[in-house]
GUTI-200192 format. One record per residue: x, y, z of N, C-alpha, C in turn; residue in one letter. Coordinates in steps of 0.1 Angstrom, whole numbers, plus 5000, padded with zeros to 4 digits. Atoms other than C-alpha are relative to their C-alpha. Layout:
BEGIN
SITE, n.c1, n.c2, n.c3, ca.c1, ca.c2, ca.c3, c.c1, c.c2, c.c3, residuo
SITE, X, Y, Z, X, Y, Z, X, Y, Z, A $
...
This chain:
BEGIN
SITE, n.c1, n.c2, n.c3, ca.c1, ca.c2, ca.c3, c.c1, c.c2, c.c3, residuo
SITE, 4990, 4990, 4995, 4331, 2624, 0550, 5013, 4994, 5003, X $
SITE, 4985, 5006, 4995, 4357, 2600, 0564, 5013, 4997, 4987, X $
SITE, 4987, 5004, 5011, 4373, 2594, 0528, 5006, 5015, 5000, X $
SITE, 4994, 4989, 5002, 4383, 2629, 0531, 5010, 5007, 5013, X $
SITE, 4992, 4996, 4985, 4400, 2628, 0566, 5019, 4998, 4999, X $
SITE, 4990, 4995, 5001, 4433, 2626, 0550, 5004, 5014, 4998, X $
SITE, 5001, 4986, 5006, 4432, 2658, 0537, 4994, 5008, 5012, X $
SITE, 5007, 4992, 4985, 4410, 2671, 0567, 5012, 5002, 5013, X $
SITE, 4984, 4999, 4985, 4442, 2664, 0591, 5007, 5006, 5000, X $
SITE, 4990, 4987, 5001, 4462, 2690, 0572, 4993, 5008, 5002, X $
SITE, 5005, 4985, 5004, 4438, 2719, 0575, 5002, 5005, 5016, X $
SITE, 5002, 4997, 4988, 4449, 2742, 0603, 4989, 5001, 5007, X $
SITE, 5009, 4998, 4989, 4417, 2748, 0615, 4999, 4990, 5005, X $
SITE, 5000, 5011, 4993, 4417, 2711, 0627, 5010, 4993, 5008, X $
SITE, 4986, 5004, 4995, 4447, 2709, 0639, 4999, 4998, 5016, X $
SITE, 4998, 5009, 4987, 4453, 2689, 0672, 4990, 4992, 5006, X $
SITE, 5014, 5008, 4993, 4419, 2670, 0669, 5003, 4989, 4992, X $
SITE, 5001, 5015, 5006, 4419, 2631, 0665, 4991, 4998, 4991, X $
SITE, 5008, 5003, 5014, 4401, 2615, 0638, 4987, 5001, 5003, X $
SITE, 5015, 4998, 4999, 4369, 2607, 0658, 4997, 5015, 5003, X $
SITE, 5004, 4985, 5000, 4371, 2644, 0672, 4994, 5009, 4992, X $
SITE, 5006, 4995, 5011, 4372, 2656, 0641, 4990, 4994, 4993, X $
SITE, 5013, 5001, 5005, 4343, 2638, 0625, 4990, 5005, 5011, X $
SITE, 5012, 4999, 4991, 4321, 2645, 0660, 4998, 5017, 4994, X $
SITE, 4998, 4987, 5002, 4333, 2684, 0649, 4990, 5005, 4989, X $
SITE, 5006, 4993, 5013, 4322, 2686, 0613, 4985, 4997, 5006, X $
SITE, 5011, 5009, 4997, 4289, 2668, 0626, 4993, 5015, 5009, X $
SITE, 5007, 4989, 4992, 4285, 2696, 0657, 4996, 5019, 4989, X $
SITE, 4999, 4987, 5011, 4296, 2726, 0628, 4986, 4999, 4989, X $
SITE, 5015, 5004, 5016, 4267, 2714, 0603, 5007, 4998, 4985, X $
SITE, 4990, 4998, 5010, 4299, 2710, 0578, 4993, 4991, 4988, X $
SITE, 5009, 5009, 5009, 4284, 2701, 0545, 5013, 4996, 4990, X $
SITE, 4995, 5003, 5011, 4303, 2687, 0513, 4992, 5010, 4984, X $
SITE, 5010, 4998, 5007, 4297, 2704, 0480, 5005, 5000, 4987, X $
SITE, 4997, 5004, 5010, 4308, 2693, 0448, 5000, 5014, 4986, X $
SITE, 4998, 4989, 5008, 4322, 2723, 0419, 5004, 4996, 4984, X $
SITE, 4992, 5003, 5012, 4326, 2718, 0381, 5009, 5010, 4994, X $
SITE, 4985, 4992, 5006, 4354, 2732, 0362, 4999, 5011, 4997, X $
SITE, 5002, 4986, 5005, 4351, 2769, 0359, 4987, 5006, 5007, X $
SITE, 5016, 4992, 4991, 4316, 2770, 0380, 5009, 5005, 5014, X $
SITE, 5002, 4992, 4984, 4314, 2791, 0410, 4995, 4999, 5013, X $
SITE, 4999, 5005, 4985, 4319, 2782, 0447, 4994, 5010, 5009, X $
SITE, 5003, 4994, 4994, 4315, 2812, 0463, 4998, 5017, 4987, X $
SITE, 5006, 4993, 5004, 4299, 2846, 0441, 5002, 5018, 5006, X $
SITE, 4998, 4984, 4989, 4311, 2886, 0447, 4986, 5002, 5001, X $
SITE, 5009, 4993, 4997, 4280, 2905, 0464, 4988, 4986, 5005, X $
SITE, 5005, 5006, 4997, 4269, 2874, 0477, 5001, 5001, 5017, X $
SITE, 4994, 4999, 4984, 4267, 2869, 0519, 5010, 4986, 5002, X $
SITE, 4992, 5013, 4996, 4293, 2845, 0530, 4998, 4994, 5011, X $
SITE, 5006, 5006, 4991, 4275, 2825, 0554, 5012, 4989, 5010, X $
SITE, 4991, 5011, 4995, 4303, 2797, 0558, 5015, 5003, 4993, X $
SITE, 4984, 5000, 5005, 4342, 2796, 0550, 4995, 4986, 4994, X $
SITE, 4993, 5006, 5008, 4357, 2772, 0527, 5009, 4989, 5002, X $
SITE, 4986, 5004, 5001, 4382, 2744, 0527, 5002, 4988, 4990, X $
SITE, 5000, 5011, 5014, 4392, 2724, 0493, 5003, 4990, 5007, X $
SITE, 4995, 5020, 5002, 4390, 2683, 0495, 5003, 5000, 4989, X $
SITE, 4996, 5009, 5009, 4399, 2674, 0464, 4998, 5017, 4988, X $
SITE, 5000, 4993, 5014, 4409, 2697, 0428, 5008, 5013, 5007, X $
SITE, 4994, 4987, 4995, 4414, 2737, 0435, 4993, 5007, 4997, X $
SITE, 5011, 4988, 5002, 4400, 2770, 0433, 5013, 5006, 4998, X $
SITE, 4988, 4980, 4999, 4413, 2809, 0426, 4986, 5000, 5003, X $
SITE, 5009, 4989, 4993, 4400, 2838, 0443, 5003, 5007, 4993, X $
SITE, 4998, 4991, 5011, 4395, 2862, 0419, 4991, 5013, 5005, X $
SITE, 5014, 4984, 4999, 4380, 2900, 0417, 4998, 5004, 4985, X $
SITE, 5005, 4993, 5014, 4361, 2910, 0386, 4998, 5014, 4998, X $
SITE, 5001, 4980, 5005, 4363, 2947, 0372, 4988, 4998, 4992, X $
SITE, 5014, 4997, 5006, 4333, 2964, 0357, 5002, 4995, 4985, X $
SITE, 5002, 5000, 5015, 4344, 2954, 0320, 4999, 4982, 5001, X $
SITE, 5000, 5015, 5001, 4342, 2915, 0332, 5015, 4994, 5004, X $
SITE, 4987, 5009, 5001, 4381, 2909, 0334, 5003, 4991, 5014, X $
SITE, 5002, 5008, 4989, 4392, 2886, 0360, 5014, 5005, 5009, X $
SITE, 4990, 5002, 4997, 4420, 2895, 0387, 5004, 4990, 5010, X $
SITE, 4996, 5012, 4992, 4437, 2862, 0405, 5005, 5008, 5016, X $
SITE, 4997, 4995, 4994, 4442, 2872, 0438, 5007, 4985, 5012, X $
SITE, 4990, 5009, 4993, 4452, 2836, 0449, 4996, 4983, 4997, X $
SITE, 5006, 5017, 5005, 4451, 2798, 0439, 5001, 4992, 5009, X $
SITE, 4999, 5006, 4990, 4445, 2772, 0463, 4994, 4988, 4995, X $
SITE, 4998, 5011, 5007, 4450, 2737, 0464, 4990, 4992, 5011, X $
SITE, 5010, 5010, 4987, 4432, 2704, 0489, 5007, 5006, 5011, X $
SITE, 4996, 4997, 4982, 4437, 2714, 0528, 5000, 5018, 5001, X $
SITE, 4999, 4986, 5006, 4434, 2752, 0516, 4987, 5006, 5006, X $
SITE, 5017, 4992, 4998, 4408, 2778, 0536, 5000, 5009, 4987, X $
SITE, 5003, 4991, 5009, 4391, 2803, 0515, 4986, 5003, 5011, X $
SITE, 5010, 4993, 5002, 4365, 2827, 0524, 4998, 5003, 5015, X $
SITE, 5005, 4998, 4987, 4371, 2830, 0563, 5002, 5014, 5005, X $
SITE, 5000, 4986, 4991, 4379, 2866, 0567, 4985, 5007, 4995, X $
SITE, 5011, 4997, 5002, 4345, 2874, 0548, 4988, 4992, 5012, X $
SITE, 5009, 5005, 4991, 4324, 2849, 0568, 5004, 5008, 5015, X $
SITE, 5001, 4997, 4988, 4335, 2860, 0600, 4996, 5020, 5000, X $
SITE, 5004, 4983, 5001, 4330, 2901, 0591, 4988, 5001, 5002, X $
SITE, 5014, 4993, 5000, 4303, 2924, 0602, 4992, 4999, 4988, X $
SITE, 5011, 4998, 5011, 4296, 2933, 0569, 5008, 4987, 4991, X $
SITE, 4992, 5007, 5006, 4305, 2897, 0552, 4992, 4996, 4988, X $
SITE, 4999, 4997, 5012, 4297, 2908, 0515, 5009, 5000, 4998, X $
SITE, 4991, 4999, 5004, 4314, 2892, 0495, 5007, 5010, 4985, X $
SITE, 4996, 4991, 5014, 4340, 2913, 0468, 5010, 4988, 4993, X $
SITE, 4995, 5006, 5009, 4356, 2884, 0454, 4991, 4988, 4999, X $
SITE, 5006, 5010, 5001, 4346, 2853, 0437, 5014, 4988, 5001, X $
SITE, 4995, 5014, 4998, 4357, 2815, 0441, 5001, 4993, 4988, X $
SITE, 5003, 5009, 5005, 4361, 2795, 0411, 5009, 4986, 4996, X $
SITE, 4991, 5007, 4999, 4370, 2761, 0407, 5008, 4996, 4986, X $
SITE, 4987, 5002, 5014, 4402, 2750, 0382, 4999, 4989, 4997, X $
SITE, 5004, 5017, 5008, 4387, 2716, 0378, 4988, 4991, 5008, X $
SITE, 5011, 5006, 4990, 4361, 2693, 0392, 5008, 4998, 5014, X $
SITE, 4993, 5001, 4990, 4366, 2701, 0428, 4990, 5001, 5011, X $
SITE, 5008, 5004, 4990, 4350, 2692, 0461, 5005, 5008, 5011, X $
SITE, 4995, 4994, 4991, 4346, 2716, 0488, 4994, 5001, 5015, X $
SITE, 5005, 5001, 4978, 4339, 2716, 0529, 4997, 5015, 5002, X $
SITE, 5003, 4993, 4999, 4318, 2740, 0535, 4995, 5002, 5017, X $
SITE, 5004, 5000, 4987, 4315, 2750, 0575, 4993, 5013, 5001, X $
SITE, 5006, 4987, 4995, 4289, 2773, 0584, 5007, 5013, 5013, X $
SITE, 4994, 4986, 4984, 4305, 2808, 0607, 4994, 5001, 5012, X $
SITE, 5005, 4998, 4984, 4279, 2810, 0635, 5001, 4987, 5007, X $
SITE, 5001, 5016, 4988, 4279, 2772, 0647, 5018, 5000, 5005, X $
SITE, 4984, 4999, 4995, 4320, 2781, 0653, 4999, 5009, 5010, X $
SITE, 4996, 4991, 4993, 4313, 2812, 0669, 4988, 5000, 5013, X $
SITE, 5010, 4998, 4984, 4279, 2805, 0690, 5005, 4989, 5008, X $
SITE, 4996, 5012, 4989, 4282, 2784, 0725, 4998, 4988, 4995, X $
SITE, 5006, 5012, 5005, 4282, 2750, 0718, 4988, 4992, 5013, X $
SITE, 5006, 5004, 4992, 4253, 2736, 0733, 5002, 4983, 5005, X $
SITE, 4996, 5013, 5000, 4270, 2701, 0734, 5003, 4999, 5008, X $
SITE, 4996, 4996, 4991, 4294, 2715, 0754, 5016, 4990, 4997, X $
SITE, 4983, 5005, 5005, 4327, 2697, 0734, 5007, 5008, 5002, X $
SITE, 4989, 4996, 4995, 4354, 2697, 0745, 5011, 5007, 4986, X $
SITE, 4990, 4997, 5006, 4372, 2704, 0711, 4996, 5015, 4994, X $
SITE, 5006, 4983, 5009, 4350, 2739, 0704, 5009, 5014, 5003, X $
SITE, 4991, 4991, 4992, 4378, 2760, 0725, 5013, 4998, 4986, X $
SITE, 4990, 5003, 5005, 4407, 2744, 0701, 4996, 5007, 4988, X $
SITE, 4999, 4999, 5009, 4386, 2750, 0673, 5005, 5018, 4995, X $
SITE, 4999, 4982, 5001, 4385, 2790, 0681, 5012, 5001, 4999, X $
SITE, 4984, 4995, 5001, 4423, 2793, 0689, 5005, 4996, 4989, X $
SITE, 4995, 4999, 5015, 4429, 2779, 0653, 4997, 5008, 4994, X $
SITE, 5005, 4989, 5007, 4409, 2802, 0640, 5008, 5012, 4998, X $
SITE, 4992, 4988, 4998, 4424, 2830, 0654, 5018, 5001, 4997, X $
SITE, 4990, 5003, 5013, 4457, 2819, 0642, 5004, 5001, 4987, X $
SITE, 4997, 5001, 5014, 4448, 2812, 0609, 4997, 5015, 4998, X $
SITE, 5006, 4986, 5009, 4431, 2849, 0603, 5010, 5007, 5004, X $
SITE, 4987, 4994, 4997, 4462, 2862, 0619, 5010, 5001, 4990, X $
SITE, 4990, 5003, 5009, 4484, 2845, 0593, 4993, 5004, 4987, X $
SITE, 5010, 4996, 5013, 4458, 2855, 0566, 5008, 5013, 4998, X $
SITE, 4993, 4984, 4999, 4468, 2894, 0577, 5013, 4998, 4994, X $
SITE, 4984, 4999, 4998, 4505, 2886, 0577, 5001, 4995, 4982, X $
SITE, 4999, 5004, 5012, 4501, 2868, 0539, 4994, 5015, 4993, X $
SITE, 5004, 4991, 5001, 4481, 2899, 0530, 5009, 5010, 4998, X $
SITE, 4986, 4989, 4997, 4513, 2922, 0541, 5008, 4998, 4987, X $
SITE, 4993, 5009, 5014, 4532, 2897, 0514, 4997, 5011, 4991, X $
SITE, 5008, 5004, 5010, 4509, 2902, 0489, 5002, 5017, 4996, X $
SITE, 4994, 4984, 5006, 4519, 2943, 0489, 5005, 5003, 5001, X $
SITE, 4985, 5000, 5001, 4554, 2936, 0492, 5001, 4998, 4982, X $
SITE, 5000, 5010, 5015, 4547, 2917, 0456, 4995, 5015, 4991, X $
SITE, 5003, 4988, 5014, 4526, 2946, 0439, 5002, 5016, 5004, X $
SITE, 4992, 4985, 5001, 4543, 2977, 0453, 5017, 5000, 4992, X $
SITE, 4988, 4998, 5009, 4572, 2965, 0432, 5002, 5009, 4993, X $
SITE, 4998, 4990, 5011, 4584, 2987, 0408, 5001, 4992, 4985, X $
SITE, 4992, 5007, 5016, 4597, 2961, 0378, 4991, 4989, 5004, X $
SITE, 4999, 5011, 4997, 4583, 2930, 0369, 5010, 4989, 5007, X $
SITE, 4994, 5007, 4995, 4612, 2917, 0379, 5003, 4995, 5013, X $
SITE, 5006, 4998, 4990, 4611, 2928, 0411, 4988, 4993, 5009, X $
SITE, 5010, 5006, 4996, 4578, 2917, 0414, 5001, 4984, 5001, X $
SITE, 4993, 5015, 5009, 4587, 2881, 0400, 5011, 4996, 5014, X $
SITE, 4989, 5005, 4987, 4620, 2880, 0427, 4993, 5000, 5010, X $
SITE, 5001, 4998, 4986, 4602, 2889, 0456, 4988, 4984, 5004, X $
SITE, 5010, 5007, 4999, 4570, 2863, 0448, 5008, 4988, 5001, X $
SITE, 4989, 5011, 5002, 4597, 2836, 0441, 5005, 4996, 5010, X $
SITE, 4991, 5005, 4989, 4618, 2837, 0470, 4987, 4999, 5015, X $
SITE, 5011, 5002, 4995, 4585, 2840, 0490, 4993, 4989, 4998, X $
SITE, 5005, 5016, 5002, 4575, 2803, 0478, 5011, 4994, 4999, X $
SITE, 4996, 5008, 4996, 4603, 2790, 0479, 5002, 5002, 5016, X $
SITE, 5001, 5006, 4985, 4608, 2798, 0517, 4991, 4994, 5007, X $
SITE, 5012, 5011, 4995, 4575, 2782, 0522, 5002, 4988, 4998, X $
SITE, 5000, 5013, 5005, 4585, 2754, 0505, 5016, 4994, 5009, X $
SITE, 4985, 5003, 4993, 4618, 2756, 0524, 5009, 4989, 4992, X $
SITE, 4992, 5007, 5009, 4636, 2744, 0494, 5002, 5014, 4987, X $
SITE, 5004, 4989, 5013, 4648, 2766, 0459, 4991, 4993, 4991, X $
SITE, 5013, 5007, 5007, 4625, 2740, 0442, 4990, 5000, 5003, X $
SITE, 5012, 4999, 4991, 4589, 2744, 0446, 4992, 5001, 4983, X $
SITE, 5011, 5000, 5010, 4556, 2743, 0422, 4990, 5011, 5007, X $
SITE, 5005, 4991, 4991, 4538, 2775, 0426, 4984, 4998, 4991, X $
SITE, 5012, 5000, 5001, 4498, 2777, 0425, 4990, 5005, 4986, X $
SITE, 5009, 4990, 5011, 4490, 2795, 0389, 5008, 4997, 4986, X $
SITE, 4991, 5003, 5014, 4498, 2788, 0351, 5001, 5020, 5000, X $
SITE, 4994, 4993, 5005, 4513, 2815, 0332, 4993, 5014, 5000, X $
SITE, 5008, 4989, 5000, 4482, 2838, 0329, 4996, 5004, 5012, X $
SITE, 5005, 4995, 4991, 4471, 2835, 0362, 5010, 5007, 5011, X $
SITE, 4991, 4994, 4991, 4504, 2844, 0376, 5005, 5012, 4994, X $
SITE, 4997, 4987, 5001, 4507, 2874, 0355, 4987, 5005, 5008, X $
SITE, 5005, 4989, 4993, 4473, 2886, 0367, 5002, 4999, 5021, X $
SITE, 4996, 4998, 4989, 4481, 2879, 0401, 5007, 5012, 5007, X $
SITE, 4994, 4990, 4997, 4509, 2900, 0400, 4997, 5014, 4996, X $
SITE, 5000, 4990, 5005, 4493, 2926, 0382, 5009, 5006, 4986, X $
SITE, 4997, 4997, 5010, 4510, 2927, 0349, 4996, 4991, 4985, X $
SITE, 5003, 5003, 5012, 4512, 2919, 0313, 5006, 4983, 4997, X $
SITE, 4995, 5016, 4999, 4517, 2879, 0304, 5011, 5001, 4990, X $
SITE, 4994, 5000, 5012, 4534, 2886, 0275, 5017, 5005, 5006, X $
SITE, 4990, 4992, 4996, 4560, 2909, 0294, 5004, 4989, 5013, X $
SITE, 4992, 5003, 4988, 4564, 2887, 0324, 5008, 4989, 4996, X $
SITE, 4993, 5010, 5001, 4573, 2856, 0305, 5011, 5000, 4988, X $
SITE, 4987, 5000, 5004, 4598, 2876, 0286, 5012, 5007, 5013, X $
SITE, 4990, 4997, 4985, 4611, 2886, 0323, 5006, 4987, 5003, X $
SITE, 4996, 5009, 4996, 4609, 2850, 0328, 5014, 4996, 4994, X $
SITE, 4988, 5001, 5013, 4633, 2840, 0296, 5014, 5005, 5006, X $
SITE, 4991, 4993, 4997, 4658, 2869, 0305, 5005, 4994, 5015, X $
SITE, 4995, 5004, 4982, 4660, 2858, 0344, 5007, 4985, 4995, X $
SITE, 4993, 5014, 5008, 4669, 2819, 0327, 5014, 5006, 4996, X $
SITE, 4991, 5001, 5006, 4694, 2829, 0307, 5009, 5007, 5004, X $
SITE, 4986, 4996, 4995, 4713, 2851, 0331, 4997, 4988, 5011, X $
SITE, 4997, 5011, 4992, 4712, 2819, 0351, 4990, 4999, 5015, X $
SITE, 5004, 4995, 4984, 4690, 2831, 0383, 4988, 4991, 5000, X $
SITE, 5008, 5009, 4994, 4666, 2806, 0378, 4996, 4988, 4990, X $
SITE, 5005, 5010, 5011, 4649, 2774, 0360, 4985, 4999, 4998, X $
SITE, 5020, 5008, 4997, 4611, 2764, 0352, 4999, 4991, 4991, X $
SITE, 5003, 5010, 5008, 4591, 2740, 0333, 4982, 4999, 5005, X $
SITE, 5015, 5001, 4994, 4554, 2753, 0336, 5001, 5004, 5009, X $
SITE, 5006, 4997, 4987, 4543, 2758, 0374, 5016, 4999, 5002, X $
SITE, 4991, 5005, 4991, 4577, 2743, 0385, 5016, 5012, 4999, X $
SITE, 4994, 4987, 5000, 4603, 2768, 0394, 5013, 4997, 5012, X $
SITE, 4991, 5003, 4990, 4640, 2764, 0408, 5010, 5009, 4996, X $
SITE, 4992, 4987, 4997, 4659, 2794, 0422, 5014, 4994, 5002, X $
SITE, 4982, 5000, 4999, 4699, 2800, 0418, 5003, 5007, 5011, X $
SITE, 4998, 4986, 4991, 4704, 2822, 0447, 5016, 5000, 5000, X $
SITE, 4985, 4997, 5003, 4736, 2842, 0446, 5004, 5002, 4988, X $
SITE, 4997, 5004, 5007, 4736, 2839, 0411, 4998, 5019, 4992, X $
């Protein structure tokens, strides 16, 4: 577990615990490792979500499958990335999306009740770990809110400006690399690949922005 304690130091839920802290933590949590091939499945809709998520190494999408099999992206995530903690902590935590990974990818899997029962240890860092928590599912909501700023658009374009300027302020630059190739960022958005990446084209050539693949650099003002 310790080769992965770079990456473990970014993940808010660990946030303000020292290194040994954090290994004594995963240790008290029952935090397992669990290794994903390229296109297998991490976590399964109609499955119970026992434990949240957090990528070491590769990535995942969260996706929802419709009855005819298709797939919708509802979000790509990279190393230091939760997934799956507003289902584990739910009453009823059936899950409706699935997990799969975008390449061989290794994921930290912490069980939900050893977070939420007493610790019988009686660590001191089980209080920190809850106030992250409730943080993070906080900022979960508030990304959520986003995410129907993005598909109550009216226009691809629309949709497209608003998702854009929404990664680059995260990235607090107009340069930034955003989480999804070409298909998965049309279904993200909810539209046609074909139509978005002649939105893309047209937005280029009136000057409002650049790319090259994933990589994407806004003109603002333009």
């Amino acid at each position: 577990m310790r080769q992965y304690l770079p990456v473990l130091r970014r993940v808010p839920l660990f946030a303000g615990l020292e290194e040994e802290q954090l290994m004594e933590a995963l240790e008290c949590l029952a935090a397992r490792v669990k290794c994903a091939a390229k296109a297998a499945a991490v976590f399964r809709a109609g499955e119970k979500a026992a434990a949240l998520g957090c990528v070491l190494s590769g990535g995942v999408q969260v996706c929802r499958e419709d009855a005819s099999g298709e797939r919708i992206v509802l979000a790509g995530l990279e190393a230091g990335e939760l997934f799956g903690e507003a289902y584990a902590f739910a009453q009823d935590n059936t899950l409706a999306v699935s997990v799969y990974a975008l390449e061989p990818t290794t994921v930290l899997l912490v069980p939900a009740r050893r977070l939420l029962e007493p610790c019988q240890r009686a660590c001191p860092f089980h209080a920190r770990l809850i106030r992250n928590l409730v943080t993070l599912l906080a900022e979960k909501n508030l990304q959520l809110s986003r995410n129907i700023r993005y598909l109550s658009a009216r226009t691809i374009r629309e949709k497209l400006t608003a998702y854009l300027e929404e990664q680059a302020l995260r990235a607090g630059q107009d340069s930034f690399t955003v989480p999804f190739d070409r298909q998965a960022l049309a279904d993200y958005l909810c539209v046609d690949r074909s139509a978005l990446s002649r939105e893309l084209g047209r937005m280029r050539s009136e000057g409002l922005l650049e790319f090259e693949r994933s990589r994407f650099t806004l003109h603002p003002g333009r």
